[in-house]
C-alpha positions in Angstrom: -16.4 19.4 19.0 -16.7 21.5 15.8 -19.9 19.1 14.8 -20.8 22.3 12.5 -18.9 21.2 10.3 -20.0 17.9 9.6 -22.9 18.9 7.6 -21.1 20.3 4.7 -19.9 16.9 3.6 -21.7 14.4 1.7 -19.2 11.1 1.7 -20.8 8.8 -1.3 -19.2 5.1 -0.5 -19.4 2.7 -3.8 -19.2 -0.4 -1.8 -21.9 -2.8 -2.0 -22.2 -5.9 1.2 -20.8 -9.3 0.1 -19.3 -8.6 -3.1 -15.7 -8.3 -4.2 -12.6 -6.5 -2.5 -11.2 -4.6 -5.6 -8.5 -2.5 -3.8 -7.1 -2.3 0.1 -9.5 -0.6 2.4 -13.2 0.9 2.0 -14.3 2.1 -1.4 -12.1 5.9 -2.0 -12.0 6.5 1.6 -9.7 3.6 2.7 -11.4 2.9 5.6 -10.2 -0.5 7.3 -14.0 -1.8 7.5 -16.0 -4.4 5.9 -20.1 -4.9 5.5 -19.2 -8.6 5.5 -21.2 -10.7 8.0 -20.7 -14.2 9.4 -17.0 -14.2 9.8 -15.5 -16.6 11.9 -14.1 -15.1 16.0 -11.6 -18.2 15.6 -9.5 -20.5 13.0 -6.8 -23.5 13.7 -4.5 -24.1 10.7 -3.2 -27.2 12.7 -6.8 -28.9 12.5 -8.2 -27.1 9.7 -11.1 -25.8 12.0 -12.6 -23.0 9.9 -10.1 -23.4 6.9 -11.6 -23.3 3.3 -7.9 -23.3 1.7 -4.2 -22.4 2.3 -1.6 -21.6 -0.4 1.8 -21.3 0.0 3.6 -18.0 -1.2 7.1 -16.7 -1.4 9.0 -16.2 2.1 8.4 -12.4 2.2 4.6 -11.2 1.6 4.2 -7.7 2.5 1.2 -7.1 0.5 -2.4 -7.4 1.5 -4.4 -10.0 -0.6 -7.4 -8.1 -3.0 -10.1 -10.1 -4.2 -11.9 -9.6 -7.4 -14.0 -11.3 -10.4 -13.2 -14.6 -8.4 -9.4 -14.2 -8.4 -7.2 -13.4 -5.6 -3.9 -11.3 -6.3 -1.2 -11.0 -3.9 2.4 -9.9 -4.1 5.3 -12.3 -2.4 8.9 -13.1 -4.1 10.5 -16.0 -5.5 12.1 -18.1 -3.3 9.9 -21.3 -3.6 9.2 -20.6 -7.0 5.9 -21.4 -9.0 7.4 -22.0 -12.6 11.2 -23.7 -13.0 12.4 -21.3 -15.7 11.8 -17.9 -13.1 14.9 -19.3 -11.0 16.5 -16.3 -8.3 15.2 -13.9 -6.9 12.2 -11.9 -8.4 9.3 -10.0 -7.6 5.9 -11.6 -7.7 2.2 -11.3 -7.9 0.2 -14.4 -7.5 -3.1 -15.3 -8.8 -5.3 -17.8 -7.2 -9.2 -18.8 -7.8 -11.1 -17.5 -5.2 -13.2 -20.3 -4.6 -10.7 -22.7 -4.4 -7.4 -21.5 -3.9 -5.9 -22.7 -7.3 -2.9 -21.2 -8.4 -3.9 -19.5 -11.9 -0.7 -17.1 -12.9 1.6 -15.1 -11.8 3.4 -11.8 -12.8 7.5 -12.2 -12.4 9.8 -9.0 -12.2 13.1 -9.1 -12.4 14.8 -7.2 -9.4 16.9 -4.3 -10.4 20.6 -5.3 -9.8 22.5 -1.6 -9.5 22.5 -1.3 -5.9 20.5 -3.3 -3.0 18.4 0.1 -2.1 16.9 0.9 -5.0 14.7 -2.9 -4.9 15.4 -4.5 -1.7 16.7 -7.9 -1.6 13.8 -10.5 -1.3 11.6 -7.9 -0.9 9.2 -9.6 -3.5 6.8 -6.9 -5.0 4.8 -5.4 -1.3 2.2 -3.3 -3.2 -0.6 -4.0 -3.1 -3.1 -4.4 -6.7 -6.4 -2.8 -7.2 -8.9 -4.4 -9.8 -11.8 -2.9 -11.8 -13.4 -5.0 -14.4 -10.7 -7.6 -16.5 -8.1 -5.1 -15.3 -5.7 -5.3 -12.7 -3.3 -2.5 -12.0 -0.5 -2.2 -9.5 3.4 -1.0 -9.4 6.2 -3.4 -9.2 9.5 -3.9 -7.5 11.3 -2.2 -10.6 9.1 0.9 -10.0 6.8 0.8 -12.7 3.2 0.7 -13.3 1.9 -2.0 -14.7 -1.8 -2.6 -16.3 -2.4 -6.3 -16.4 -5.1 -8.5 -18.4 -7.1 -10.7 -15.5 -6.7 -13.7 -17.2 -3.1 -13.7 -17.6 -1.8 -15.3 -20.6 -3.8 -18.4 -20.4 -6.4 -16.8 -23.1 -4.1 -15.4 -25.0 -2.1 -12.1 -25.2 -4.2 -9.0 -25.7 -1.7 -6.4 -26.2 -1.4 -3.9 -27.0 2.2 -5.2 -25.3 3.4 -7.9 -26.0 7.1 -8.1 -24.8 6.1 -10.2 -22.1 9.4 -12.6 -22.5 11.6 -9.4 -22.7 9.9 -8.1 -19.4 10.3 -11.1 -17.5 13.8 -11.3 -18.4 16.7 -10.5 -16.4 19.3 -7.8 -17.2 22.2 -9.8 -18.4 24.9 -6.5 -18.3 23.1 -6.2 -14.1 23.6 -9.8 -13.2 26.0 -10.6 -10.0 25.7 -9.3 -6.3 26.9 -5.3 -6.6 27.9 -3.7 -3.7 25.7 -0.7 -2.2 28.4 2.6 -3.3 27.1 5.7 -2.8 27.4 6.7 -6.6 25.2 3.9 -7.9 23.4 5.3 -10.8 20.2 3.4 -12.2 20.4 1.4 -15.5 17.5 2.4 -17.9 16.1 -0.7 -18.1 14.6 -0.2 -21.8 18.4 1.0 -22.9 20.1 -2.1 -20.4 22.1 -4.2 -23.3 18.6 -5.3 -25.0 21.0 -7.9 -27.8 22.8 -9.2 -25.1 19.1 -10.0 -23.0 17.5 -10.9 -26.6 20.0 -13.9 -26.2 18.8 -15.3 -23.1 14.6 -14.2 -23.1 12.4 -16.4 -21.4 9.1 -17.6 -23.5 6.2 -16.8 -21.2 3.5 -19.5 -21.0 0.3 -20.0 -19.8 0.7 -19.5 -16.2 2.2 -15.8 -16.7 0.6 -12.2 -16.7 -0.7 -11.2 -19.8 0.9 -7.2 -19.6 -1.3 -4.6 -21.4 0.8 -1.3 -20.5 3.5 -0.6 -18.9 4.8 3.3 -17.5 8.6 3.4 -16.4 8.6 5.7 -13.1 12.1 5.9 -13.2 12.6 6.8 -16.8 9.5 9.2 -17.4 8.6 10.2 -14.2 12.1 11.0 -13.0 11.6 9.2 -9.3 14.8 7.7 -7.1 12.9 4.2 -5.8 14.6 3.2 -2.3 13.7 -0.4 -0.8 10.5 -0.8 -2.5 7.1 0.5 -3.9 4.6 -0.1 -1.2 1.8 1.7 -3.3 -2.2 1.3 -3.7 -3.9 2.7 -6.7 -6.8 4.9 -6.4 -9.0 4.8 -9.5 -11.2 7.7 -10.5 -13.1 7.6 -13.9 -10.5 7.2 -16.6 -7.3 8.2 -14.3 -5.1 6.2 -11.8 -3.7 7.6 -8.6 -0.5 7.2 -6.9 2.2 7.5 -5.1 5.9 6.5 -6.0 8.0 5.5 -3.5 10.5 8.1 -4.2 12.9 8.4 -1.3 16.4 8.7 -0.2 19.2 7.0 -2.2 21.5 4.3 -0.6 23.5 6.9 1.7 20.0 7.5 3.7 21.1 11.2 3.6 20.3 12.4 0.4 17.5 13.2 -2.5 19.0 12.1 -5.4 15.9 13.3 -7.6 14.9 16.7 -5.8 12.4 17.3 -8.0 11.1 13.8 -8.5 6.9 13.8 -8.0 5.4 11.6 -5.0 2.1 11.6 -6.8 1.3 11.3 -10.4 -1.9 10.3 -11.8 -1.8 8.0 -15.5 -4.8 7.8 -17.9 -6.1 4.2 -17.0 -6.3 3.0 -20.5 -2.8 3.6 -21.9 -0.7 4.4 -18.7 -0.1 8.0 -20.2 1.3 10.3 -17.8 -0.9 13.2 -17.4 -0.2 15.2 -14.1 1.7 15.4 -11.0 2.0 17.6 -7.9 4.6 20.3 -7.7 4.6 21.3 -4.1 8.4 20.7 -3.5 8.3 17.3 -1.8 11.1 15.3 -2.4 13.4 17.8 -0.5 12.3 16.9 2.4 11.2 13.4 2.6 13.3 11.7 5.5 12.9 8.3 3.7 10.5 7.2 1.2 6.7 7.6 0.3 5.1 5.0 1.1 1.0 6.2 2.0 -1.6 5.8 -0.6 -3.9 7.9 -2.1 -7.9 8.5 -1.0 -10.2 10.5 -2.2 -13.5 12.1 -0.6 -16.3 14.2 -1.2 -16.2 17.8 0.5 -18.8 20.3 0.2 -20.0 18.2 -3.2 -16.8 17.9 -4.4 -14.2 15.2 -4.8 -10.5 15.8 -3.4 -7.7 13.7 -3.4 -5.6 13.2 0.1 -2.3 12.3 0.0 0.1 11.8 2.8 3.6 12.7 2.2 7.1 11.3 3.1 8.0 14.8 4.5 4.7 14.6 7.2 2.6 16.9 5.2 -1.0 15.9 4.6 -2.3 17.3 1.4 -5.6 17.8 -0.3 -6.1 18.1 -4.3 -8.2 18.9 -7.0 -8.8 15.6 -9.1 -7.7 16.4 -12.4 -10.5 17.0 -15.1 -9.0 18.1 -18.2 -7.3 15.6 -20.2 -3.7 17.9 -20.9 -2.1 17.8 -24.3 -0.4 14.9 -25.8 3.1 15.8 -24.3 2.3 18.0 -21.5 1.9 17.0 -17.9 -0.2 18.8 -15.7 -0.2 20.0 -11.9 -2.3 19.0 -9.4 -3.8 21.6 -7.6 -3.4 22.2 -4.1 -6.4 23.1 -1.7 -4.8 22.7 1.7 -1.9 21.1 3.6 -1.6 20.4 7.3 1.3 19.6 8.9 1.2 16.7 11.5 4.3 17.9 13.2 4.8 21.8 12.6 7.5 22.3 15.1 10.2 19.9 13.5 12.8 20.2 11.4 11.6 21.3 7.5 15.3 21.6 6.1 17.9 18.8 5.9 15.9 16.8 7.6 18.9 13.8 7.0 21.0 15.5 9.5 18.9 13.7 11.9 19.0 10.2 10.6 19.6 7.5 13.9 18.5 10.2 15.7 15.8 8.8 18.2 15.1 12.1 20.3 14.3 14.6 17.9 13.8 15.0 14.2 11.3 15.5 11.2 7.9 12.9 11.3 6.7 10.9 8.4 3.4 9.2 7.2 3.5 5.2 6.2 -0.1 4.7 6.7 -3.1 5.9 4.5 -5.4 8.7 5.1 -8.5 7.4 5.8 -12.3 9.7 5.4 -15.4 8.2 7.9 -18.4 10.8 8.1 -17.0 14.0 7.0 -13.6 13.6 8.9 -9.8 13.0 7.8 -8.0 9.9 10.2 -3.7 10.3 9.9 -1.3 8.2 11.8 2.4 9.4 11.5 5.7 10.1 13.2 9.1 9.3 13.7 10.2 7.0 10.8 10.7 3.2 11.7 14.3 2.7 11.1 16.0 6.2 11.1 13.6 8.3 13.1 12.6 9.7 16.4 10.4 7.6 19.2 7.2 9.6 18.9 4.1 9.0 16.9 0.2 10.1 17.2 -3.2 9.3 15.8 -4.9 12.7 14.3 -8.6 13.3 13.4 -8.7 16.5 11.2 -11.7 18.4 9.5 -10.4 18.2 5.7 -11.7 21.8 4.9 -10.6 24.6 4.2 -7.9 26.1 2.4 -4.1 26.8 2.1 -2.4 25.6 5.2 -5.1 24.3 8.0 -2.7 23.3 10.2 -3.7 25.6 13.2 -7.4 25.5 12.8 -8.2 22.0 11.5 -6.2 20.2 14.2 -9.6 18.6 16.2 -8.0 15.8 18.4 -4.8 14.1 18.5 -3.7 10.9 20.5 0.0 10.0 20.7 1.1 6.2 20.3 4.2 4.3 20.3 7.5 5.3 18.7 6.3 4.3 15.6 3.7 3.8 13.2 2.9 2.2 10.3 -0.5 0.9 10.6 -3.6 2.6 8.8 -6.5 3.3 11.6 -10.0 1.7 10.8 -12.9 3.8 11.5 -16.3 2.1 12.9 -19.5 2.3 15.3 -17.6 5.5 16.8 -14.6 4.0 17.4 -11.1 4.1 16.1 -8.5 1.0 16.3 -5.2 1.3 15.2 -1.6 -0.5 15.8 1.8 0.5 16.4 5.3 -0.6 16.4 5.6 -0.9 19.8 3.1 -4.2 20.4 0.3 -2.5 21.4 -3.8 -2.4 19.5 -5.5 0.9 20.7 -8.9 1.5 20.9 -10.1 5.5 20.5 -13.3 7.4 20.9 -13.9 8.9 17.2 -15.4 11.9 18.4 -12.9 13.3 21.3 -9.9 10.9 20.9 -10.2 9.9 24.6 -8.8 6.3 25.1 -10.6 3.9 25.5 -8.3 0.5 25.6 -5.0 -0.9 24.4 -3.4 -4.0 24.1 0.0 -5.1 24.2 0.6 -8.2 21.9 3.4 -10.4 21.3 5.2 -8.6 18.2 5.0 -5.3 16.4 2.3 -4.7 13.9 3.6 -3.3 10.5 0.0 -4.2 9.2 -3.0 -2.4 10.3 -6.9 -3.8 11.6 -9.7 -4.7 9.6 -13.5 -3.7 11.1 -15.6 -6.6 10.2 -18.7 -8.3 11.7 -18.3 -6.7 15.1 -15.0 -7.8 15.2 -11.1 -6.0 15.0 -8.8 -8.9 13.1 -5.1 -7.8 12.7 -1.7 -9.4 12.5 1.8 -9.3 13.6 5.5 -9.4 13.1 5.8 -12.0 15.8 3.1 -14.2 13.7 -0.1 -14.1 16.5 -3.0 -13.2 14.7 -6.0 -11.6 16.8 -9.7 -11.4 16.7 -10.8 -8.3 19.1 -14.8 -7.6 19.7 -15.3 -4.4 17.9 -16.7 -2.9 20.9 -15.6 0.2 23.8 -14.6 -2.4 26.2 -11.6 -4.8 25.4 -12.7 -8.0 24.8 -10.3 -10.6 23.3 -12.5 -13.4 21.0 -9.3 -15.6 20.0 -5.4 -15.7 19.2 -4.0 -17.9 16.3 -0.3 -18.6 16.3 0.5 -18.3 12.6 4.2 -19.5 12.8 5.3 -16.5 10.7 5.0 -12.6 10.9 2.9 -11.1 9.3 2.9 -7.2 7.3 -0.8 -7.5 5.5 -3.6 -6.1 6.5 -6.2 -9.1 6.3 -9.1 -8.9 3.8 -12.9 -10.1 4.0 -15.4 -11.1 0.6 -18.1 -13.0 0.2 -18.1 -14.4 4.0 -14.5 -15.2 3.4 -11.6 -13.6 5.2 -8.0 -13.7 3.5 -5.2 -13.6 6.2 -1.3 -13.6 4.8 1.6 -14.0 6.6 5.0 -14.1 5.1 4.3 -17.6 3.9 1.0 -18.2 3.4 -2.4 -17.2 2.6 -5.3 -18.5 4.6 -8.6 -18.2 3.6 -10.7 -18.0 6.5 -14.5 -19.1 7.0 -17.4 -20.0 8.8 -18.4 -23.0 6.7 -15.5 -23.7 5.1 -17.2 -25.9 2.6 -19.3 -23.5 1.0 
């Protein structure tokens, strides 16, 4: 099954066995699998069995925990907050030592206070950070992009920002509980009243994120956020890649921002904007843009892959040259396939509630294993139709593939959200609608399914032989990571959960919407 083409890729993996877990999934490829070994096939949180620590989080944690340089970073909000003077609600990413779960700092973001939909209520900040070296970078509830020192402020401030008080300060002039009106426009935070918020700063402390840059999406990149940034960054040499969360505005039926990017990539070291893509996206997104970035090698060359909010999957050139001081530059395109060419390409919002028909949509990554693309996409959660599918694609070619590139597809619930993990030949992935599935990697054949207690939002991690994945209803399951369905254990959490869980150093990292476990065989190591 169009095995010819396999040997045209070479797929180089950076990820070394036992060592740190500096962004979500596999290396570039975001592959839901681990090399770690020695994980436990069961945990009690009642007894402690299998325990090493617990610490308790916000009351909405939709972002999977990274580990990295002996820290743990996670994003939750504010409701049981950390540090008396953040009071309300805010979004949040926590810092804890890896070894023992000590709380070490914490990054607080005002929400934005125009309209509920453009940073949800509670929401806390869902993305998820990614780590190389002392620096951590991630996008927060406010839609920016924030570089932070990994230390935080307890050795000091490094600059070269050092507005820390003013960022962590509310909008005095966008205090109070606004109602969602469909002409909300957004506040330019840098321009929002900055004498009257002078009055009122916060001093940040020792237990605070040390901020090196910061890039305003809103304000230089031109974007329309909706709910929240669920973002990832992909790092390649001096650039970051990612996407925006540009979506709909609070009516659900219109694109604010029509020409608003859904990737950019920033220079690493100074947050700089330096390019974009320009293929007419925002049109046509039904909701938001919420997939992540991966990159793999094809035919000796790297490519970035990038699922779209309007159900496109798109391959680009990384870019190279550094453009101009001033200028941004475009990415270029190689290919595009379209997961669902029969729907609906022009407004798409006409079909919003609409649970028949309609245009699909891509939460989940795109994810390479041995020379082959993995997509999962469909109908849209809320808004959308009931019909979703698993693809596996050959990530050649060029211009639109969608015909010939097409090598298996496998439908699944009504909805998707979960990001497949790739393994041994087999492919496990979640859905909306309770169920785990279990695929042959080669011809997409079914192999098993199993219906759970609650939906998964979250997708599986591949680890040790064994599937581990979470859900809305708060069970948490350990699968053998075998053709046959074979159930090793199932946890009641007492909370749902949205992360996908993480492993390191023979530790796995399990978050629900409360807490975050960390997980071992010898929990005393």
């Amino acid at each position: 099954m169009r095995r010819q083409f396999l040997a045209l890729f070479l797929l180089t993996v950076p990820a070394a066995q036992g060592g740190d877990q500096p962004q979500w999934g596999e290396a570039w490829t975001r592959n839901q699998v681990s090399k770690e070994r020695n994980l436990p096939a069961e945990f009690d949180p009642r007894s402690g069995k299998n325990v090493r620590w617990r610490a308790r989080l916000g009351t909405e944690t939709h972002s999977t925990p990274i580990i990295a340089g002996g820290r743990v970073y996670i994003g939750t909000n504010n409701r049981e907050p950390r540090d008396p003077k953040h009071q309300g609600d805010r979004g949040v990413i926590m810092c804890f030592r890896e070894s023992s779960g000590e709380w070490l700092w914490q990054l607080v973001v005002p929400k934005r206070a125009e309209d509920p939909y453009f940073d949800w209520p509670h929401c806390g900040i869902p993305s998820s950070v990614t780590v190389e070296g002392n620096r951590v970078y991630t996008t927060t509830n406010r839609g920016e992009v924030l570089c932070l020192d990994a230390g935080g402020l307890s050795d000091g401030n490094e600059g070269p920002f050092r507005d820390e008080g003013w960022h962590m300060t509310p909008d005095p002039g966008l205090a109070g509980n606004p109602s969602p009106v469909a002409g909300a426009e957004i506040q330019p935070r840098r321009r929002a009243n900055p004498a009257a918020k002078s009055a009122h700063l916060l001093q940040p402390g020792p237990t605070d994120a040390d901020i090196v840059w910061v890039f305003d999406m809103i304000e230089d990149a031109g974007i329309w956020p909706h709910d929240g940034a669920h973002s990832s960054i992909l790092i390649r040499g001096n650039h970051l890649y990612l996407n925006t969360a540009t979506g709909v505005d609070n009516t659900h039926k219109r694109i604010r921002t029509p020409d608003a990017p859904s990737l950019i990539v920033l220079d690493k070291r100074t947050g700089r904007y330096l390019a974009r893509e320009r293929e007419g996206i925002a049109p046509s997104i039904f909701h938001n843009t919420w997939s992540a970035p991966a990159m793999a090698r094809i035919g000796g060359r790297d490519r970035i892959l990038f699922c779209g909010g309007n159900g496109i999957v798109y391959a680009f050139e990384p870019l190279d040259r550094e453009p101009v001081p001033g200028e941004v530059a475009t990415l270029k395109k190689l290919w595009q396939f379209d997961i669902d060419p029969t729907a609906p390409k022009t407004e798409v919002h006409r079909f919003n509630q609409n649970r028949s028909e309609g245009p699909s949509t891509i939460f989940a990554m795109p994810v390479i294993h041995q020379g082959r693309l993995y997509v999962a996409g469909g109908g849209d959660t809320w808004w959308g139709k009931n019909e979703s599918w698993l693809f596996c694609i050959d990530p050649s070619g060029s211009g639109d593939v969608t015909r010939q590139n097409l090598i298996w597809r496998a439908p699944l619930g009504y909805h998707v959200m979960s990001t497949p993990a790739v393994a041994e030949g087999l492919v496990f992935i979640a859905d909306t609608t309770r169920t785990v599935h279990c695929f042959d990697a080669e011809t997409g054949a079914p192999l098993w399914k199993h219906e759970a207690k609650g939906d998964f939002w979250g997708s599986p991690l591949v680890a040790d032989g064994k599937v581990y994945i979470g859900s809305r209803r708060g069970d948490f399951w350990i699968f053998k990571a075998s053709r046959d369905k074979e159930i090793l254990s199932q946890i009641d959490l007492g909370a749902p959960m949205s992360a996908t869980p993480t492993a390191a150093r023979g530790t796995l990292y399990v978050a629900t919407m409360f807490e975050l476990f960390a997980v071992a065989k010898d929990p005393k190591k």
